[in-house]
N, C-alpha and C positions, 0 to 999 in steps of 0.2 A: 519401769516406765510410768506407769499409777503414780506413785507417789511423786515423782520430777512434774508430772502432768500439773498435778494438784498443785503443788508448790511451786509453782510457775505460771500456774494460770491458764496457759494454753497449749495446745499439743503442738505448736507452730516453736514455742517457747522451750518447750521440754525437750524435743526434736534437735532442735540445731543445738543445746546443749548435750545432748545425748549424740548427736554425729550421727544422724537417720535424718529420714521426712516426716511430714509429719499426717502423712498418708497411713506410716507404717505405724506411728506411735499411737492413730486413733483404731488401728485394727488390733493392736493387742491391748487395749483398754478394752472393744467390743469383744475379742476374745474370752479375757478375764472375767466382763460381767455375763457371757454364755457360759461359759463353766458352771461361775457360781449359780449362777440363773435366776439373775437381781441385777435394777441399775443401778450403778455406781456413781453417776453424774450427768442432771439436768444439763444438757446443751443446747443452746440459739448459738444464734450467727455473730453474739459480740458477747458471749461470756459461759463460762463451764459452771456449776456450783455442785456441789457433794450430795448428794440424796443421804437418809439416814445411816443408809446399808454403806453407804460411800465413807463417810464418814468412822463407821466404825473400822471397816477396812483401811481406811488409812491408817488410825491408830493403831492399827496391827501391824500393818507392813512397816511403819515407819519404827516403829518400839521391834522392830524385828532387822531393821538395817542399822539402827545403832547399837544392837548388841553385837550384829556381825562385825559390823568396823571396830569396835570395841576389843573382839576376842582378837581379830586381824593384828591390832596394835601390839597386845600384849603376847602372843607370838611370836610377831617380828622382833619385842624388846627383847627375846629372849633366844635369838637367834645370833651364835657369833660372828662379830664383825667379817666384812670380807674385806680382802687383800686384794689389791692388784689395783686395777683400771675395771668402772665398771662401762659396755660401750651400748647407747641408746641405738634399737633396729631406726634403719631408714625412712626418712615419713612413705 
């Protein structure tokens, strides 16, 4: 959620791309930075921006989701094909 937040701009933004509120998306950003026990991002009422801490933690999470999509990839390449009909669950 951090990282879509950042990259997106606003928790309003990140939210409806993530399929939540954006209620939920700013309580685990407040989550995240009580854990670490550090803010992660100056907010007003028309813009979010990175604080240092914020910042470095992006570079982490984000160099930490494209390895995962990375190994995700080369797994699946490596998985063989499937047969049949594959059928998408119901929205």
């Amino acid at each position: 959620m951090f990282a879509a937040v950042v990259e997106s701009g606003s928790f309003a933004s990140a939210a409806q791309r993530l399929g939540t509120s954006s209620g939920y998306a700013s309580k685990l950003v407040a989550k995240i930075e009580s854990e670490l026990g550090v803010r992660l991002l100056h907010r007003t009422t028309r813009a979010l921006q990175l604080t240092e801490a914020g910042q470095t933690y992006y570079n982490r999470v984000r160099g930490s989701l494209t390895r995962s999509t990375s190994s995700m990839r080369r797994c699946a390449a490596q998985a063989p094909p499937r047969a049949g009909r594959c059928a998408s669950p119901p929205p």
